[in-house]
C-alpha positions as CSV (number, residue, x, y, z in Angstrom):
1,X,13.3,16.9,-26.4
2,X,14.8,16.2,-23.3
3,X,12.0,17.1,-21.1
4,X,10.0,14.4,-22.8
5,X,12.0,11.5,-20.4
6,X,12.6,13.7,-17.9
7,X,9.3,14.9,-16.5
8,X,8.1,11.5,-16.8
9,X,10.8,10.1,-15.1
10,X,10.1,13.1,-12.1
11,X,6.7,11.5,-11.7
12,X,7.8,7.9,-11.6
13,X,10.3,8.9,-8.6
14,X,8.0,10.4,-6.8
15,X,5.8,7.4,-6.8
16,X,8.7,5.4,-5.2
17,X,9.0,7.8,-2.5
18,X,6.7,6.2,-0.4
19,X,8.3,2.9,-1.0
20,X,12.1,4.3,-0.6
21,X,11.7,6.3,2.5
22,X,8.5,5.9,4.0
23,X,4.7,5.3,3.4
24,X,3.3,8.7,4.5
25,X,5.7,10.3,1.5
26,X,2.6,8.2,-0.5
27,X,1.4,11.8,-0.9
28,X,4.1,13.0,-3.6
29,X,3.0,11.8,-6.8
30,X,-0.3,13.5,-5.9
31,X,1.5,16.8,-4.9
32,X,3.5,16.6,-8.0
33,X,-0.1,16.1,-10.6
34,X,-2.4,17.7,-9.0
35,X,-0.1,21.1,-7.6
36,X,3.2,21.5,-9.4
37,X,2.7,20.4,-12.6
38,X,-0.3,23.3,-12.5
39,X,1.7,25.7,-11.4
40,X,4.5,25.0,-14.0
41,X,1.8,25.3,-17.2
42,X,1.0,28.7,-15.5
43,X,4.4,30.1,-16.1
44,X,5.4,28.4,-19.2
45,X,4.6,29.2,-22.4
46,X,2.1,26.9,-25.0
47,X,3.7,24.0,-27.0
48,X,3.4,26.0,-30.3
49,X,6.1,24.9,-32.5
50,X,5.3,24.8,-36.5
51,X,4.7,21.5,-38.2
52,X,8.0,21.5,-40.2
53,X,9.3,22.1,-37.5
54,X,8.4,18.4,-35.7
55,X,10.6,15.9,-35.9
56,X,11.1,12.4,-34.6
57,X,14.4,10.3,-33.0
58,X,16.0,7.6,-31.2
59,X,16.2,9.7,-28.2
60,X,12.1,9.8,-28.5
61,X,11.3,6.3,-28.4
62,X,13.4,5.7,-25.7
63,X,11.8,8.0,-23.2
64,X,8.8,5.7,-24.2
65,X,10.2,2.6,-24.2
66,X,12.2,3.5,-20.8
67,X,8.6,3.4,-19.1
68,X,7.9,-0.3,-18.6
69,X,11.6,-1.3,-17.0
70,X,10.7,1.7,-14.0
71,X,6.9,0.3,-14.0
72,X,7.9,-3.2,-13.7
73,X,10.2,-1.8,-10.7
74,X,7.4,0.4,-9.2
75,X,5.5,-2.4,-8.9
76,X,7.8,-5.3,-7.7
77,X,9.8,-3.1,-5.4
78,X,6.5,-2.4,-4.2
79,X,5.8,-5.5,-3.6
80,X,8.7,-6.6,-1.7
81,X,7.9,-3.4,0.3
82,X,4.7,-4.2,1.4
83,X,5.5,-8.2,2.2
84,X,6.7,-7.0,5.2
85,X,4.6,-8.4,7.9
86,X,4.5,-4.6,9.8
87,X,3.1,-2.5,6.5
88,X,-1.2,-2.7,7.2
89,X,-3.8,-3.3,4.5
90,X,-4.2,0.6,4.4
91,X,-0.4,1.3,4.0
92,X,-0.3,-1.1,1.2
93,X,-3.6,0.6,-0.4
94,X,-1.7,3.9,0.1
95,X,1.8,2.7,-1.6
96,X,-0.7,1.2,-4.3
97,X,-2.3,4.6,-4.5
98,X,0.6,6.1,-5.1
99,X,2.6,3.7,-7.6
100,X,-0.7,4.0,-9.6
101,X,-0.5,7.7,-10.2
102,X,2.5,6.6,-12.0
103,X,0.4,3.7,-14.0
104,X,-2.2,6.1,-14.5
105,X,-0.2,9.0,-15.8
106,X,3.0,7.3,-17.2
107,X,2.6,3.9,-18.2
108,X,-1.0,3.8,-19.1
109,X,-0.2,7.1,-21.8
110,X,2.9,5.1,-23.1
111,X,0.8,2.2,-23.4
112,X,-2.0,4.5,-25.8
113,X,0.7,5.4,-27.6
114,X,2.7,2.3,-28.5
115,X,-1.0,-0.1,-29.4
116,X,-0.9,2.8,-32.6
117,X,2.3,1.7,-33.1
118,X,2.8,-0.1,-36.3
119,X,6.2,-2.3,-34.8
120,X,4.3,-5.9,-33.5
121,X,7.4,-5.7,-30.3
122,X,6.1,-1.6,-29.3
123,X,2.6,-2.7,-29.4
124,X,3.0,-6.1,-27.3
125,X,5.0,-3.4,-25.1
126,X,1.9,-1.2,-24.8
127,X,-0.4,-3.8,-24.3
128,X,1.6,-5.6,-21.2
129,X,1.6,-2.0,-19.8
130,X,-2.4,-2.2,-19.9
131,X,-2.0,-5.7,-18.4
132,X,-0.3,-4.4,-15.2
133,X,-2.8,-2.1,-14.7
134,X,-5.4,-5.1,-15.0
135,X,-7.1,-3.5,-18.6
136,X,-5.8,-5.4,-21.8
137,X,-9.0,-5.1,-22.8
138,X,-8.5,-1.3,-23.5
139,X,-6.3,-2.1,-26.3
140,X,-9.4,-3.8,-28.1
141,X,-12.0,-1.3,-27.2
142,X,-10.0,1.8,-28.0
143,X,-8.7,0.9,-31.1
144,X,-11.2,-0.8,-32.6
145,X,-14.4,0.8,-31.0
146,X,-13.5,4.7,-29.8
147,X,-11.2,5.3,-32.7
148,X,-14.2,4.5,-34.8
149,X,-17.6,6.0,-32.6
150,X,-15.8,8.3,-31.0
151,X,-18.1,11.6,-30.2
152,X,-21.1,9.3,-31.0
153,X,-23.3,7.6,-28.1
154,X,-21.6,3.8,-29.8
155,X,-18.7,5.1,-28.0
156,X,-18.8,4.3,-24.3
157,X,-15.5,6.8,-23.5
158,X,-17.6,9.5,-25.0
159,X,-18.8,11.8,-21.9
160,X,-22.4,13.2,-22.6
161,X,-23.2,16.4,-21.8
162,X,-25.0,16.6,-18.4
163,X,-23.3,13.1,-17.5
164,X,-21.1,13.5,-14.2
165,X,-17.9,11.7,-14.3
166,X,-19.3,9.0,-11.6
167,X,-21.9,7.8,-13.6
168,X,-19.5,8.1,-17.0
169,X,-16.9,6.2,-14.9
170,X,-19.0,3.0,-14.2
171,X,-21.1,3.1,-17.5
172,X,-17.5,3.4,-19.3
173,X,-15.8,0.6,-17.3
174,X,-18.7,-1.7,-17.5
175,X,-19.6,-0.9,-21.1
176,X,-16.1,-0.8,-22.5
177,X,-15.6,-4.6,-21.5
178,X,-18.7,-5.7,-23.3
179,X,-18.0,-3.8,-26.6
180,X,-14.5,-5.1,-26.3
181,X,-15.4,-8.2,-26.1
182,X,-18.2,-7.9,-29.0
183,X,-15.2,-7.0,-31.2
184,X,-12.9,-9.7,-30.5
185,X,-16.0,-12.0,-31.1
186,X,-17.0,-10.2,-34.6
187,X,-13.2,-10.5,-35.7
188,X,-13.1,-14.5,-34.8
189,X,-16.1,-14.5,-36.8
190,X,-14.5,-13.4,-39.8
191,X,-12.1,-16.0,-39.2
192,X,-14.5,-19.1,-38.7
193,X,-13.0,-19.2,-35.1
194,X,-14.6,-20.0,-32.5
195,X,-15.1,-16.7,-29.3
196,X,-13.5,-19.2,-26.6
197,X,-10.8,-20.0,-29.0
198,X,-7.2,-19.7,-27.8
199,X,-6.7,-16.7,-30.4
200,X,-9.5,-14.6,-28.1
201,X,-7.0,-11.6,-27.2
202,X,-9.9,-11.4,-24.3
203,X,-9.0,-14.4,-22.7
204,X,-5.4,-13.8,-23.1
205,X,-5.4,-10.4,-21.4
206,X,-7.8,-11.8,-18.6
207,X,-5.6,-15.1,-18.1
208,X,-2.4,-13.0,-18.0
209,X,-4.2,-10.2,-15.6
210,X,-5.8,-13.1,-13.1
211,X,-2.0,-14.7,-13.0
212,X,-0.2,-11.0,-12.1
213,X,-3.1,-10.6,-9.2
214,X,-1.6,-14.7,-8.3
215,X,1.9,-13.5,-8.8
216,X,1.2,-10.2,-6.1
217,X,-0.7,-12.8,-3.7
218,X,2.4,-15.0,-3.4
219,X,4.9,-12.4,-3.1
220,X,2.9,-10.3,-0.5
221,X,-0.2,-12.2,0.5
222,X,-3.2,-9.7,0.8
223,X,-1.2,-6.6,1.1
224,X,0.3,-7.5,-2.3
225,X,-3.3,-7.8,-3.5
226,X,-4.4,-4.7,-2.1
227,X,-1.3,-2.7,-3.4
228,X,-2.1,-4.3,-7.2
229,X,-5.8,-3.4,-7.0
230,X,-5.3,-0.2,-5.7
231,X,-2.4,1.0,-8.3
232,X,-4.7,-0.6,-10.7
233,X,-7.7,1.4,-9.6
234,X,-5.9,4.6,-9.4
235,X,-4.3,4.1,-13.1
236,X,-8.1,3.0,-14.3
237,X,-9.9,6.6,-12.8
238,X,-7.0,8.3,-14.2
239,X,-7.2,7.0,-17.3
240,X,-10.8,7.4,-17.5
241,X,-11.2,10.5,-16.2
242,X,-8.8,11.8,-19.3
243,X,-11.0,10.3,-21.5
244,X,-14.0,11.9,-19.6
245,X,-12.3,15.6,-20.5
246,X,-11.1,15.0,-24.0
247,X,-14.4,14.2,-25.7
248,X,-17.0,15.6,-22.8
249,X,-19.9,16.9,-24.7
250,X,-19.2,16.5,-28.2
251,X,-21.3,14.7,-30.6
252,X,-20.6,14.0,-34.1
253,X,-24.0,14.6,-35.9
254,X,-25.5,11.8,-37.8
255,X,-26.6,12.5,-41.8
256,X,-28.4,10.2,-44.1
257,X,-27.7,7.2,-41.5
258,X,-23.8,7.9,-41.5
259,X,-21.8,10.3,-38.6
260,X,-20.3,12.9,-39.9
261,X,-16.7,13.1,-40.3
262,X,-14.0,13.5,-37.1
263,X,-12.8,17.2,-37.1
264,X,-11.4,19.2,-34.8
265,X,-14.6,20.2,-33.2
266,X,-15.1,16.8,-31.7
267,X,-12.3,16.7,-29.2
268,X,-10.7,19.1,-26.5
269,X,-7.0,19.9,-27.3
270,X,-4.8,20.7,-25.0
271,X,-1.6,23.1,-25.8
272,X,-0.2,23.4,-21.7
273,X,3.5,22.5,-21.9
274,X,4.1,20.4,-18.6
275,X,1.4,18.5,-18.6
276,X,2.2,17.3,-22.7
277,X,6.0,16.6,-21.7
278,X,4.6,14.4,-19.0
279,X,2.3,12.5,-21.0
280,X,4.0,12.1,-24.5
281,X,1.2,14.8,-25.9
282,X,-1.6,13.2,-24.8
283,X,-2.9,16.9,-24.7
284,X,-2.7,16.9,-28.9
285,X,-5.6,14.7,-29.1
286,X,-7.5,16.4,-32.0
287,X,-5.5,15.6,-34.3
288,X,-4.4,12.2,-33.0
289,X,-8.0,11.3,-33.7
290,X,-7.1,12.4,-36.9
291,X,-4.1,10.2,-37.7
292,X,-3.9,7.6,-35.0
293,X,-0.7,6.1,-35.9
294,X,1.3,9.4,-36.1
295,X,3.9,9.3,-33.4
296,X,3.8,11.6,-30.7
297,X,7.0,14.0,-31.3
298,X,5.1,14.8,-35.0
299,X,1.3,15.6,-33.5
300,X,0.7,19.4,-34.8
301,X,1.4,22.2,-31.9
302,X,-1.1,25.0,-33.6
303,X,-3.7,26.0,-32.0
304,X,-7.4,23.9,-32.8
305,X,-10.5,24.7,-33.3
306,X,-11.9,23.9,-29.4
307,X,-9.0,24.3,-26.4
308,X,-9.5,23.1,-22.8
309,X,-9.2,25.9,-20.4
310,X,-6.7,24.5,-18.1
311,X,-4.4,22.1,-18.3
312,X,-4.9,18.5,-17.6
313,X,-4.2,18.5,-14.0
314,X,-6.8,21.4,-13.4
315,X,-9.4,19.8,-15.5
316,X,-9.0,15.9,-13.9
317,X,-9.7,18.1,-10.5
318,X,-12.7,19.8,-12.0
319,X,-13.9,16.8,-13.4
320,X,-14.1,15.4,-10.1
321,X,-16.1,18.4,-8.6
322,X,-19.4,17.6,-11.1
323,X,-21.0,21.6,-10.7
324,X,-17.9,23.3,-10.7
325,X,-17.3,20.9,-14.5
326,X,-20.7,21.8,-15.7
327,X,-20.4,25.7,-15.1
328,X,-17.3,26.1,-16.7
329,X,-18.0,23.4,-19.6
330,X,-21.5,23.5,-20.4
331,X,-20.9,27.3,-21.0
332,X,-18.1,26.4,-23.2
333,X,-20.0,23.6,-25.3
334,X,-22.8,26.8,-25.8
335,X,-20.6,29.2,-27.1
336,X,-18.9,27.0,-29.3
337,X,-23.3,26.2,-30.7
338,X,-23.5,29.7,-31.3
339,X,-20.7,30.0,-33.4
C-alpha cells in the first residue's frame, strides 16, 4: 500500500531536480520513466493479488489527493526558478520538460482517476489537475465520449490499426476538442441553455487555462510561458501516447446497428508492478472500462483476456518508434484473430 504514494512521490522529486540543483539534472524524470522503472518491472513480480483480497483506505486517497499540493509546487517553484533573468528560453523549455513528466505521469493519472469519482470536491480536484496541464476539456470528452465509443472509430483516443502514433496524436488532440465540445453543447440542449452560456464547462476550462498561461506570463515573462507550455505539452504526449497503447487496434464490432458490448478483448491490460504503483493502476484498464467509477485500490489483479508485452515505459518508447510498434503489435492483434 505504501508504494502507492511513494513511487509517485519518487517521480515528482525527480522532476524538481532540475529546479533544486540545476537545469541539466532536467534529465531525471526521464531517466527514472523511461530506464528504471523498466528495469524494476523486470525483477518484480505481476500485481496478482485475488479480488477478495482488494481493499480500499484513508491511506489510499491520500496518496491521490497528496498529488495536486506537490504539482501546484512543481509548477510555481518552477516558475520562480525560471523568472530569473540568466535561465534562457531553452532552459525554461527543459525545466518545463521535465516538471511535465510529472504532469504527464502523476497528476494527469490522479486527475483520470478522481473525474470517476462520485465526491463533487475529488472531481473538481481532478479536473483543476487537467487545467494545469491546459486540457479541462478531457474531463468532457473522456467521460462522456471514450467511456461510451471506446474501441469504435466515434472514439477519437481509439488508435487504429496501421495508425502511427504521430498521426493518432494530432487527429486525437484536434478531434477530442470538437467532440468535447459537441457534448457540452448536446447537454445544454437538454437544458434549454444556451452553448455560450455561463454553465458551458468548455468555456470554464478555457477561461481558467488562458488565465494560468496570464498568471505564468506575469510571474516569469516568456520563460514562464515557455516552461507552462512545455510541461503542458509533455503531460498532453504522455497522456496521449497511454491512450495510444491501451486501446491500439481494437475494434468493437458493430451488430444490427448497435457495438457490441465492452469486454476484455477491447483494451490492453497491463499486470507490471512499478509502473501500476506509479500510476494508481492505470495498467488495470480492462476492467476499469468495465466499472468506471471503481476506485483504483479495488481494480481486479487476475490476469485478462489480452496483456501488453512490456510495461508501460517500454511500450510509450515503442510507441514512439512506429515499425518497431507495428512488428510487435500487429502480430499480436493477429494472433489474438485466430483465436
Amino acid at each position: 500500500m505504501i508504494f502507492y504514494l511513494v513511487t509517485p512521490l519518487i517521480l515528482i522529486f525527480a522532476s524538481s531536480l532540475g529546479l533544486i540543483i540545476n537545469p541539466s539534472w532536467s534529465i531525471s524524470p526521464f531517466i527514472w520513466v523511461f530506464i528504471l522503472v523498466p528495469i524494476i518491472d523486470l525483477v518484480l513480480p505481476y500485481l496478482s493479488k485475488d479480488d477478495v483480497e482488494l481493499n480500499e483506505s484513508v491511506f489510499h486517497n491520500f496518496s491521490i489527493l497528496i498529488v495536486l499540493p506537490c504539482i501546484l509546487f512543481l509548477i510555481i517553484f518552477g516558475l520562480i526558478v525560471v523568472s530569473d533573468s540568466s535561465i534562457t528560453l531553452l532552459t525554461a523549455a527543459a525545466l518545463g520538460a521535465a516538471v511535465g513528466m510529472s504532469g504527464g505521469s502523476i497528476g494527469i493519472t490522479t486527475a483520470h482517476e478522481l473525474i470517476h469519482r462520485k465526491n463533487k470536491f475529488m472531481r473538481g480536484i481532478g479536473v483543476f489537475l487537467l487545467v494545469l496541464c491546459c486540457y479541462g476539456h478531457f474531463r468532457i470528452e473522456h467521460i462522456y465520449g471514450h467511456h461510451l465509443n471506446v474501441a469504435t472509430k466515434e472514439d477519437p483516443a481509439t488508435a487504429r490499426r496501421g495508425e502511427n502514433f504521430y498521426f493518432y496524436f494530432i487527429r486525437c488532440v484536434i478531434n477530442s476538442v470538437i467532440s468535447s465540445w459537441k457534448i457540452e453543447k448536446n447537454i445544454l440542449d437538454k437544458k434549454n441553455l444556451n452553448k455560450f452560456s455561463f454553465q458551458n464547462r468548455m468555456i470554464h476550462y478555457f477561461v481558467l487555462e488562458f488565465l494560468f498561461l496570464v498568471f505564468a506570463y506575469l510571474i516569469a515573462g516568456m520563460n514562464g510561458l515557455i516552461f507552462v507550455i512545455f510541461h503542458s505539452f509533455v503531460s498532453i504526449i504522455l497522456l496521449e501516447l497511454v491512450n495510444y497503447i491501451q486501446h491500439y487496434g481494437l475494434e468493437r464490432k458493430k451488430e444490427n446497428g448497435r457495438y457490441e458490448r465492452f469486454t476484455d478483448l477491447h483494451s490492453w491490460n497491463s499486470r507490471h508492478i512499478s509502473a501500476n504503483w506509479s500510476t494508481f493502476n492505470l495498467g488495470l484498464h480492462a476492467e476499469h472500462h468495465q466499472s468506471a467509477s471503481k476506485p483504483y485500490p479495488l481494480l481486479s489483479q487476475e490476469e485478462k483476456a489480452i496483456e501488453m508485452p512490456a510495461n508501460y515505459s517500454i511500450m510509450l518508447i515503442m510507441a514512439l518508434i512506429p515499425p518497431l510498434w507495428f512488428f510487435v503489435m500487429d502480430r499480436k492483434i493477429d494472433n489474438l484473430e485466430i483465436i
